[in-house]
N, C-alpha and C positions, 0 to 999 in steps of 0.2 A: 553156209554159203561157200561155194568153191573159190579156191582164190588163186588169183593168175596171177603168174610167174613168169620171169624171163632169164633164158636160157643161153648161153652162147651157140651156134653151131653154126657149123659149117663158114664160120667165121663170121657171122651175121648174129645180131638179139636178137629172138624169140621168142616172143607168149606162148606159156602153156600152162595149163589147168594143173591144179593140186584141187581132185575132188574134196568136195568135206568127208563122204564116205571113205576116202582111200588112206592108210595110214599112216605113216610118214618110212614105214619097210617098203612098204609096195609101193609107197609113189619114188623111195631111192632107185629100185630094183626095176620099174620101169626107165628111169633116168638112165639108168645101166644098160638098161635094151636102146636105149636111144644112142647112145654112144658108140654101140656097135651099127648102126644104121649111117652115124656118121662116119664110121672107119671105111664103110660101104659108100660113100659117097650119094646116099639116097636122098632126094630131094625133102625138103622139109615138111608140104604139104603130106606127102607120100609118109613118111619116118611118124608123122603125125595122128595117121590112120592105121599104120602098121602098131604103133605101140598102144594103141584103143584095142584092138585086135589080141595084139599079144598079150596085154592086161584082163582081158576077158575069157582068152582061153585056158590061161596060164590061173587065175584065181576064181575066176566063176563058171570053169566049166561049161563055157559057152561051143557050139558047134559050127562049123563054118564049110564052104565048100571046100573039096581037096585039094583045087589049087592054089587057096589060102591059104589052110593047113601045111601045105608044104612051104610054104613062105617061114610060115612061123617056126616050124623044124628047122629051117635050114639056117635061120639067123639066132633063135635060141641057142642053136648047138655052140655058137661063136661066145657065146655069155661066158 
């Protein structure tokens, strides 16, 4: 069962998912991409579907459009 979690950001708590599938590397290292989204000032909603995104492209080799994929380059690079 995935178990939800709250987060500080953007000065605000947060719910967010710890898949059961995801292991406790990959749900830090997503955490780490979230951080950089907060340095970015990106809304939570938003930070919320970019780091779904980023954990799909980044570990399951998922495909997306290019101007997603640039999203995900341009904020990964900041990791």
């Amino acid at each position: 069962m995935d178990e939800e979690l709250t987060i500080n950001y953007l000065n605000k708590n947060e719910k967010i998912l710890k898949y059961n599938c995801e292991s406790n590397k990959r749900y830090s290292d997503r955490l780490s991409f979230i951080k950089v989204l907060e340095k970015e000032k990106i809304k939570w909603k938003d930070a919320q579907k970019l780091s779904k995104i980023w954990y799909n492209i980044k570990f399951n080799k998922c495909k997306y459009l290019p101007q997603i994929y640039k999203q995900f380059v341009f904020y990964n690079s900041k990791l």
